[in-house]
matplotlib code that plots the C-alpha trace (Angstrom):
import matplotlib.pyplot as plt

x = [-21.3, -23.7, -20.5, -18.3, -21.2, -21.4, -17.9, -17.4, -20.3, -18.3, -15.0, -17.2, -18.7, -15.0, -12.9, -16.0, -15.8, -12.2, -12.0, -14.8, -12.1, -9.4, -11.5, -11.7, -8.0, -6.8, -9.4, -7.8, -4.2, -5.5, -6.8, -3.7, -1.5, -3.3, -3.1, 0.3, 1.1, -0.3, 1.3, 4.7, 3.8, 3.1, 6.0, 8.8, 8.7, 9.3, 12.3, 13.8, 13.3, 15.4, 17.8, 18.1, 18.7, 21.0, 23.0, 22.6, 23.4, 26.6, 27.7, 27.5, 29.7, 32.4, 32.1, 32.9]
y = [-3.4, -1.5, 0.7, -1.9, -3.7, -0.4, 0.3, -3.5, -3.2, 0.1, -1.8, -4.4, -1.5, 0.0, -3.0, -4.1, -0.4, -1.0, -4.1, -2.2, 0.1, -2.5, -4.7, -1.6, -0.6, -4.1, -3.5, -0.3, -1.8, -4.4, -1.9, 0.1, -2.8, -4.1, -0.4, 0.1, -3.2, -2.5, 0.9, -0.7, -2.8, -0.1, 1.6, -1.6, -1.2, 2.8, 2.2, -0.6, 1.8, 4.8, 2.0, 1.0, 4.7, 4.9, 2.2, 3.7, 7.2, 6.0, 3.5, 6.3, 8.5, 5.8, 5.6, 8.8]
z = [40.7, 38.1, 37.5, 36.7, 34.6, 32.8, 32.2, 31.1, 28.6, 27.3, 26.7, 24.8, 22.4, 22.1, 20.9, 18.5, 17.3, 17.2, 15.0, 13.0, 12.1, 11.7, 9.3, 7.2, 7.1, 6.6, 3.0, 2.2, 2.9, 0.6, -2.5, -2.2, -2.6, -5.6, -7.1, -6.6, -8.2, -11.2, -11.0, -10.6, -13.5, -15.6, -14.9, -15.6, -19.5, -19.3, -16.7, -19.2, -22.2, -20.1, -19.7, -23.3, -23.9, -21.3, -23.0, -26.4, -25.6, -23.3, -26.2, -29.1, -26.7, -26.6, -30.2, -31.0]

ax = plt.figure().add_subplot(projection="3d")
ax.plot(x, y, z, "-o")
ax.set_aspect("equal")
plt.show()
């Protein structure tokens, strides 16, 4: 029985190390995601300025 006890006390130790270690990732997950919003935000008013080119470069070709 003091194996089992043992081995049951181990388990216990493991999955509150593993939630340890999910608590953190869920965080990171969490930082990331706000990071790349803002990064995606940042990035909308080049991508509709390469578009406005786009749309002046293709309508002086049909022009000429």
């Amino acid at each position: 029985m003091a194996l089992i006890e043992e081995l049951r006390r181990k388990r216990e130790v493991l999955l509150g190390q593993m939630a340890a270690i999910d608590r953190e990732a869920a965080t990171v997950r969490e930082e990331f995601e706000c990071r790349l919003a803002g990064l995606r935000k940042s990035r909308q008013p080049l991508e509709e300025k390469v578009r406005l080119i786009d749309a002046l470069i293709k309508a002086e070709e049909e022009g000429q």
